[in-house]
FIKE-731119 format. One record per residue (C-alpha): residue in one letter; chain; y, x, z; residue number from 1. Coordinates in nm, 4 decimals, padded with zeros to 6 digits. Layout:
<atoms>
+---------+--------+----------+----------+----------+-----+
: residuo : cadena :       c2 :       c1 :       c3 : num :
+---------+--------+----------+----------+----------+-----+
:       A :      A :        Y :        X :        Z : NUM :
...
+---------+--------+----------+----------+----------+-----+
</atoms>
This chain:
<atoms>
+---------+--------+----------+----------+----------+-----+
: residuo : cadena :       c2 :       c1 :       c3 : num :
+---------+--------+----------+----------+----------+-----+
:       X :      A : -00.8388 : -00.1987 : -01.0503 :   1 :
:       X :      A : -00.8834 : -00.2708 : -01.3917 :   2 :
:       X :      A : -00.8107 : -00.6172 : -01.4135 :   3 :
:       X :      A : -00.4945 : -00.5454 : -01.1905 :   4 :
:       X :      A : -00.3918 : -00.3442 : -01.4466 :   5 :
:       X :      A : -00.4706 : -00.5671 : -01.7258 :   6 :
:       X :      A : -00.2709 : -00.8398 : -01.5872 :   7 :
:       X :      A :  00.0415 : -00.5906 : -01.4788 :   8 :
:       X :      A :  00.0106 : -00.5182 : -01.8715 :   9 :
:       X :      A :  00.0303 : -00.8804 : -01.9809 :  10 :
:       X :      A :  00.2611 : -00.9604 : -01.7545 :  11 :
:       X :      A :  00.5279 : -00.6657 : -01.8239 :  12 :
:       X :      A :  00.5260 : -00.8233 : -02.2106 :  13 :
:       X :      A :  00.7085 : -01.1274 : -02.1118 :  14 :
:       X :      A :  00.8780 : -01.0019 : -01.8475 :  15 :
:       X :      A :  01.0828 : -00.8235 : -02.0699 :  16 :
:       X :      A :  01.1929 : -01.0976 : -02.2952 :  17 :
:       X :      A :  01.2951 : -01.2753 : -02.0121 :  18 :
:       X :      A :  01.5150 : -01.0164 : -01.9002 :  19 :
:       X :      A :  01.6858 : -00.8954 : -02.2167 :  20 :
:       X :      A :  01.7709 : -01.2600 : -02.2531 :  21 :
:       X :      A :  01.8838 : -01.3126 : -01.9117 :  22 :
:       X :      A :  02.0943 : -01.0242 : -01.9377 :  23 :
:       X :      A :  02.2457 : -01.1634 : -02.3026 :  24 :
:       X :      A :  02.3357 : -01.5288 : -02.1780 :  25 :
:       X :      A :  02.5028 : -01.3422 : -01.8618 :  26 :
:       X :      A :  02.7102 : -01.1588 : -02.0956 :  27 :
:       X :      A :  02.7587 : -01.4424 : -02.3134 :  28 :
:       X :      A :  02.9385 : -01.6538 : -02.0162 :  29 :
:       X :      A :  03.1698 : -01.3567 : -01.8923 :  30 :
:       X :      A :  03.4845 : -01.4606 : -01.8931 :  31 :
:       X :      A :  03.4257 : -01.8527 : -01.9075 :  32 :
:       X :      A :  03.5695 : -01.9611 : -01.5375 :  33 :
:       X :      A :  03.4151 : -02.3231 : -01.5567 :  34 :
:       X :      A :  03.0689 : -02.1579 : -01.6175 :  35 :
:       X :      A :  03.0677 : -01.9436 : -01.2993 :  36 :
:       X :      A :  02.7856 : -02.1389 : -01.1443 :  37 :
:       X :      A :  02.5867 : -02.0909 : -01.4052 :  38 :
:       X :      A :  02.6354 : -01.7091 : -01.4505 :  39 :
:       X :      A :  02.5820 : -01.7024 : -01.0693 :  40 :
:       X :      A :  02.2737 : -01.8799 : -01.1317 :  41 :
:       X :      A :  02.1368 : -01.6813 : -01.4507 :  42 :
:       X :      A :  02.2236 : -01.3537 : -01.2047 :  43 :
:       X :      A :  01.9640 : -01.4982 : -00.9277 :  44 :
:       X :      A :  01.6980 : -01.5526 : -01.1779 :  45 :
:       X :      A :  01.7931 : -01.1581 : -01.3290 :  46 :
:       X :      A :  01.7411 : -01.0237 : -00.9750 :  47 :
:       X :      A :  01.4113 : -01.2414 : -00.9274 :  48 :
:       X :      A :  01.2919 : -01.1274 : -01.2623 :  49 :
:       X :      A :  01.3595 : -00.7128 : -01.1367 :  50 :
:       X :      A :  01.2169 : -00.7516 : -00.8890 :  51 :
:       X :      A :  00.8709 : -00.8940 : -01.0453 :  52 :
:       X :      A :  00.9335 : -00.5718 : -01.2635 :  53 :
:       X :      A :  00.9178 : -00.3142 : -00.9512 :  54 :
:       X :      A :  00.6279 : -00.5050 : -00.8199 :  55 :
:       X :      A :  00.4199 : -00.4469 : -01.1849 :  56 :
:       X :      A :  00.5361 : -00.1053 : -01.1751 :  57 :
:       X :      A :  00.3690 : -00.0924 : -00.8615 :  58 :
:       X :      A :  00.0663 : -00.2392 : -00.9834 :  59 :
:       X :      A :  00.0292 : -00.0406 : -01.2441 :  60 :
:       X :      A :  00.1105 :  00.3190 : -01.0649 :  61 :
:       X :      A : -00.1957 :  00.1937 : -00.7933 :  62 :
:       X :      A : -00.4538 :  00.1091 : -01.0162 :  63 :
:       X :      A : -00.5050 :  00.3873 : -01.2472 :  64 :
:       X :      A : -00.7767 :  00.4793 : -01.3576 :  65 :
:       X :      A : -00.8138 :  00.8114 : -01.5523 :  66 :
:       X :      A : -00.9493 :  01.1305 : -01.4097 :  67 :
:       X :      A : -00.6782 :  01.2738 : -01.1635 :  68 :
:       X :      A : -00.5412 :  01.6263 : -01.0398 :  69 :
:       X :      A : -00.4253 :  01.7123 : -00.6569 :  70 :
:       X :      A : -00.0543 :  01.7160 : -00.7122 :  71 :
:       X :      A :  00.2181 :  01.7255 : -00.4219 :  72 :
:       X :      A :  00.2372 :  01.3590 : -00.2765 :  73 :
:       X :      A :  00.5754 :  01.2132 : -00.1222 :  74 :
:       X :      A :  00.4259 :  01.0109 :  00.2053 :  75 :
:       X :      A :  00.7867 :  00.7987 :  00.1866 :  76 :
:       X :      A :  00.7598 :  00.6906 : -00.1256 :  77 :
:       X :      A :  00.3744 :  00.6172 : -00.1115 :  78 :
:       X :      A :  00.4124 :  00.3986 :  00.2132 :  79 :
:       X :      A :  00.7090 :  00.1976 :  00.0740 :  80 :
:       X :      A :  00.4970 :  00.1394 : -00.2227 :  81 :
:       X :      A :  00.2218 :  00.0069 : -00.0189 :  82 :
:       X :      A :  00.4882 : -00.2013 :  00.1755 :  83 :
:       X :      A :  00.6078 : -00.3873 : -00.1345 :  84 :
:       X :      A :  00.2249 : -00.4096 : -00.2330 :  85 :
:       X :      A :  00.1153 : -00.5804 :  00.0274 :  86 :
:       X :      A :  00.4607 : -00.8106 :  00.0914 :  87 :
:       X :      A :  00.2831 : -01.1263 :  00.0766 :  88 :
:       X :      A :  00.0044 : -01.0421 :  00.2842 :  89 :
:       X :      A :  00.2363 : -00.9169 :  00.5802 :  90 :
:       X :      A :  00.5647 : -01.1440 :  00.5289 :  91 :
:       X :      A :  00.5242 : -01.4111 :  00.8078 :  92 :
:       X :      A :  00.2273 : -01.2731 :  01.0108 :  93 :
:       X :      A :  00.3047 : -00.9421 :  01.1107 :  94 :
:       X :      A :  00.6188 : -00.7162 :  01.2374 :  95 :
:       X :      A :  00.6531 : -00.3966 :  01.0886 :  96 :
:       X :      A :  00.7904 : -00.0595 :  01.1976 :  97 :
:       X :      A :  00.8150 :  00.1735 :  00.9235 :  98 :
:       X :      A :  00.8622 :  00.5736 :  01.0796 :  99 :
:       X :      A :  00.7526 :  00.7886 :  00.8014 : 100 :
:       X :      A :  01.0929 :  00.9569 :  00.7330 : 101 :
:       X :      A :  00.9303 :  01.3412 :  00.7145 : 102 :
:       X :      A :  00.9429 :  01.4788 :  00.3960 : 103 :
:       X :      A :  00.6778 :  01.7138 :  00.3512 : 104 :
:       X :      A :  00.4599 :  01.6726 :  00.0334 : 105 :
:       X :      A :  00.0725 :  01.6332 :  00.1187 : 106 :
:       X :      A : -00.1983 :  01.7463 : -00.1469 : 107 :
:       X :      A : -00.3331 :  01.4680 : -00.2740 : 108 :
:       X :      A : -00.3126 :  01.1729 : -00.5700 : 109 :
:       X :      A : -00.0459 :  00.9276 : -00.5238 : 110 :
:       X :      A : -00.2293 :  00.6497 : -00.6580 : 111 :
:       X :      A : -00.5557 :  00.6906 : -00.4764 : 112 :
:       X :      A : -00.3341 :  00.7486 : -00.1032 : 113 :
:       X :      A : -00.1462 :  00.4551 : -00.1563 : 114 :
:       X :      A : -00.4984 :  00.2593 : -00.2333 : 115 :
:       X :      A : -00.5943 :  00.3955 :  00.1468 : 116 :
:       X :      A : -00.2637 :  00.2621 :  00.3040 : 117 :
:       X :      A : -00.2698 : -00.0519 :  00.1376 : 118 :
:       X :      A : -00.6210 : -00.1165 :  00.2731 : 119 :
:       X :      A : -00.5375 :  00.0191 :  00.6032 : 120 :
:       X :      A : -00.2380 : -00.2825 :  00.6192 : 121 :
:       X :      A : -00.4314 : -00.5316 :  00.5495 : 122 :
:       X :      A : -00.7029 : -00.4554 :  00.7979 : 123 :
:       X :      A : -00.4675 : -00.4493 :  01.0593 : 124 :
:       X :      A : -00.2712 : -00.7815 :  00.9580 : 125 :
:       X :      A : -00.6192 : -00.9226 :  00.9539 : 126 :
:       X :      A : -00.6839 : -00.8167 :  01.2862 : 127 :
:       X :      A : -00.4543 : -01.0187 :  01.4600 : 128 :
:       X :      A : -00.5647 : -01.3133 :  01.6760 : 129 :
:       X :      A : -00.5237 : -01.6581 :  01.5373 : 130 :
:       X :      A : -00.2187 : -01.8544 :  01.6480 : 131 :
:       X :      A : -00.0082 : -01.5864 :  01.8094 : 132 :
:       X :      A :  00.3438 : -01.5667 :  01.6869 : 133 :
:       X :      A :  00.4022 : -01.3435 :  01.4250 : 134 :
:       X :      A :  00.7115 : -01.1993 :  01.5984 : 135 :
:       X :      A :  00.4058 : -01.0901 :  01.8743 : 136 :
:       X :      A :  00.2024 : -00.8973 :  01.5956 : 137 :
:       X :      A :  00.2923 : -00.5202 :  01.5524 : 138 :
:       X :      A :  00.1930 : -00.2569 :  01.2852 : 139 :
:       X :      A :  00.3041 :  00.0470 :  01.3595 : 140 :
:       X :      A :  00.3131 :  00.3585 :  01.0809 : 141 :
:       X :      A :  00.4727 :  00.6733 :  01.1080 : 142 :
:       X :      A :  00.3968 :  01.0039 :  00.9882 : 143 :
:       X :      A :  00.4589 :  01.3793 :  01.1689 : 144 :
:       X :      A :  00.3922 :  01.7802 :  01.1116 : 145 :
:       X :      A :  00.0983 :  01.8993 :  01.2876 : 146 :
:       X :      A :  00.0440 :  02.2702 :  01.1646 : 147 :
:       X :      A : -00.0672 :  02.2421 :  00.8053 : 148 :
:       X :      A : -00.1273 :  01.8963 :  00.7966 : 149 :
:       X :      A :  00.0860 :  01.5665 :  00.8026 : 150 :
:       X :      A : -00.0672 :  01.3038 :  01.0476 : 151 :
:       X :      A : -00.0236 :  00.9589 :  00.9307 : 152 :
:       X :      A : -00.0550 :  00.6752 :  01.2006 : 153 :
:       X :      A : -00.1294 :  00.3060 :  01.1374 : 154 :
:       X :      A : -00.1252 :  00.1425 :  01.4796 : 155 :
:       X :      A : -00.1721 : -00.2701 :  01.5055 : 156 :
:       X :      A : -00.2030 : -00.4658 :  01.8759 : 157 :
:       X :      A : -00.4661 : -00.6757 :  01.6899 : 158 :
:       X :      A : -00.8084 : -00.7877 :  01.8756 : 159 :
:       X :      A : -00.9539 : -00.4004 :  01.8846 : 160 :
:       X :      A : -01.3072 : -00.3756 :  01.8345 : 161 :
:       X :      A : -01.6039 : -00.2924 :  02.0331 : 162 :
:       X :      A : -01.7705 :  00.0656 :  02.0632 : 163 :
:       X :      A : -02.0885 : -00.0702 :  01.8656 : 164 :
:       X :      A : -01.8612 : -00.1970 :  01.5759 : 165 :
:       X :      A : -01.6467 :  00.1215 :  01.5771 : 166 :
:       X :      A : -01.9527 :  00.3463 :  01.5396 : 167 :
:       X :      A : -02.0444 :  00.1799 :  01.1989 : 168 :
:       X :      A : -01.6512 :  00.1180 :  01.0707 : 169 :
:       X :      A : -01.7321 :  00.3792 :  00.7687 : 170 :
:       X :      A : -02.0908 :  00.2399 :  00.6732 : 171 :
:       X :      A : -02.0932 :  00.0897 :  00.3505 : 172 :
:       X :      A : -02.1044 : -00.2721 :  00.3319 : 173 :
:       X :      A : -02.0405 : -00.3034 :  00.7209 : 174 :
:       X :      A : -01.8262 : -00.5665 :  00.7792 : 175 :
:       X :      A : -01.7151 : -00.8416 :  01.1037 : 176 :
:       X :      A : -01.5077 : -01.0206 :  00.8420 : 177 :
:       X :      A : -01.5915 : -01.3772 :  00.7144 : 178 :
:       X :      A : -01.7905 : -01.4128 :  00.4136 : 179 :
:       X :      A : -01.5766 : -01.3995 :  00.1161 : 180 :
:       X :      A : -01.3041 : -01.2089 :  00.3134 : 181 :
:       X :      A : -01.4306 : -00.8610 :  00.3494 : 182 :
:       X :      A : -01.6737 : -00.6490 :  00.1417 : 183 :
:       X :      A : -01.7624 : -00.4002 :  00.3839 : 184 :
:       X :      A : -01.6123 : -00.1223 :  00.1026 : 185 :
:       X :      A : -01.3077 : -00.0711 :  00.2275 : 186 :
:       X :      A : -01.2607 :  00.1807 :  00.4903 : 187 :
:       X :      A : -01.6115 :  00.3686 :  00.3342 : 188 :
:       X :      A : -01.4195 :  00.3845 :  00.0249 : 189 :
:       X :      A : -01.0888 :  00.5116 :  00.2505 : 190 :
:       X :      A : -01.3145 :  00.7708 :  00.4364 : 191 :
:       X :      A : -01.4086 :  00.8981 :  00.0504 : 192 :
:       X :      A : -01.0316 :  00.9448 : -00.0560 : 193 :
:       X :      A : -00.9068 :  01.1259 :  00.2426 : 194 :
:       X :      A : -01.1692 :  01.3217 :  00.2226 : 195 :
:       X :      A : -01.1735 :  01.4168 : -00.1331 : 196 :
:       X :      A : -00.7672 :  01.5763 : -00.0493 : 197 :
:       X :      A : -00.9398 :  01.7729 :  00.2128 : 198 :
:       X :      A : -00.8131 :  01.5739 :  00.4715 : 199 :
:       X :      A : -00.9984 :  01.3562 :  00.7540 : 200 :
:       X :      A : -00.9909 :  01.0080 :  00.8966 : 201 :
:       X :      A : -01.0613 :  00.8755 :  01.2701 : 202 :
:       X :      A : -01.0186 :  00.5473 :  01.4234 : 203 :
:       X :      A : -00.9624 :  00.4534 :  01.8105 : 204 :
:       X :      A : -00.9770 :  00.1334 :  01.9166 : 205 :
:       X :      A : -01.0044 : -00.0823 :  02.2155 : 206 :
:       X :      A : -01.1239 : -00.4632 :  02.2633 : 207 :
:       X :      A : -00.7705 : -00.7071 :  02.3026 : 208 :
:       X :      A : -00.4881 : -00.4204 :  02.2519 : 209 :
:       X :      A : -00.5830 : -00.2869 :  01.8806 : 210 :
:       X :      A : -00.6834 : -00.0397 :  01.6751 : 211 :
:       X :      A : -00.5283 :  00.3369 :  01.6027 : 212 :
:       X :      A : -00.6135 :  00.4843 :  01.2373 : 213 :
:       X :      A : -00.5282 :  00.8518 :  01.2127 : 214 :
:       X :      A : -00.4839 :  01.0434 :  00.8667 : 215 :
:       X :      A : -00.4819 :  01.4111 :  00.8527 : 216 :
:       X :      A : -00.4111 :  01.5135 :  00.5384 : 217 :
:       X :      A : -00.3238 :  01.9004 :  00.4217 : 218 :
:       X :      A :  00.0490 :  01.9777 :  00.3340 : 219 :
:       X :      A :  00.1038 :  02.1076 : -00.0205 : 220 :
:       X :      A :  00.1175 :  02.4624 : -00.0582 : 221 :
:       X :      A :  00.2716 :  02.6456 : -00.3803 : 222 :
:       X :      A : -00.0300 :  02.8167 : -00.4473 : 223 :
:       X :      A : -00.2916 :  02.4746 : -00.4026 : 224 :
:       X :      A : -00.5211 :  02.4296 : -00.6663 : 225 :
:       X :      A : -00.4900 :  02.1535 : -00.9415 : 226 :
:       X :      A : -00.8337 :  02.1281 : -00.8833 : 227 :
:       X :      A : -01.0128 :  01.7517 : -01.0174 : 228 :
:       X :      A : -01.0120 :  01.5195 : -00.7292 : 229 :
:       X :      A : -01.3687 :  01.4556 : -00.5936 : 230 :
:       X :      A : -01.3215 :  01.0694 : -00.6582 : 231 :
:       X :      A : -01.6269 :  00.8034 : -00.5564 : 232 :
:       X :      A : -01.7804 :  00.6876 : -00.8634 : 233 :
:       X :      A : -01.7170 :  00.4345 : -01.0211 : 234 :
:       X :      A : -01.7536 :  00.0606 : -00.9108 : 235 :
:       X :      A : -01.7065 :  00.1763 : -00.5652 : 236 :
+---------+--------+----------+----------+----------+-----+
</atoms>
């Protein structure tokens, strides 16, 4: 998280230059009919450029570090952060269906929820069996009311795992994944968040038609506490 945000910092630096200049030659051309290629061009390369901006925004908003509060969280806007997060990882292996259009705020951090659903998409793109078409692989996320909590699904038709593997999914250091893929930290670490908003995980799962993660996280109320989150130390 650190050195994410390190690099987010260094890279926002230039990133503005190139902008602000992109933005002057564009202006600079207006008007000059036998340039329009090249103000076509120079508005491409503006568009590519905002959009590296929104993605070190994102950076940035997911890996900070300082001590934080429980604060009402917009689910939306935390998913489709974790979307654009996790782009490259998804874009080309995976189809994605996107159903978390309630909009009840849940207790919680934003930073430290998106850091769950960003692991929880990446465990289910990995999932998938090699050489099936991507247009074959589904994750599934959606969100819905259930008294005074919002349940957030993330539902892949990856391989599934076995009931010995699913018994030990929240040990530290457990992992099926390659060496060098996985550390085994991941959905311990995800098991600490919810937890720490007051909320719970479970996963379901069954060998060759996927895997079913379940969030229950506590709606904010007017009168919740801004009490410290009860974050896992550091390192972890």
């Amino acid at each position: 998280g650190t050195l994410a945000a390190g690099v987010a910092h260094e890279v926002n630096n230039p990133l503005a230059f190139v902008i602000t200049n992109l933005e002057y030659a564009s202006a600079e051309l207006r008007g000059i009919q036998a340039l329009a290629p090249v103000r076509e061009a120079l508005q491409e390369a503006g568009e590519g450029a905002q959009r590296v901006r929104t993605i070190v925004r994102d950076m940035r908003r997911f890996t900070r570090m300082e001590e934080e509060v429980r604060a009402p969280v917009d689910l939306r806007r935390v998913v489709g952060l974790a979307i654009r997060m996790t782009a490259h990882e998804l874009r080309g292996r995976v189809t994605l269906i996107d159903e978390t259009g309630d909009d009840v705020p849940v207790c919680g951090s934003e930073a430290r929820l998106g850091q769950v659903v960003i692991n929880l998409l990446i465990n289910a793109t990995q999932a998938m069996p090699e050489g099936r078409a991507a247009e074959a692989n589904h994750i599934h996320i959606r969100a819905s009311r259930c008294g005074a909590e919002m349940m957030v699904v993330v539902e892949d038709n990856g391989r599934g795992m076995e009931g010995s593997v699913l018994r030990r999914v929240f040990d530290p250091f457990f992992t099926t994944k390659a060496q060098g893929v996985g550390t085994g930290l991941g959905l311990y670490i995800c098991h600490n968040l919810v937890t720490s908003f007051g909320g719970r995980i479970d996963i379901s799962s069954t060998v060759g038609d996927g895997t079913t993660v379940r969030l229950r996280l506590p709606i904010w109320q007017d009168d919740s506490l801004p009490a410290t989150l009860a974050l896992p130390p550091a390192g972890q």
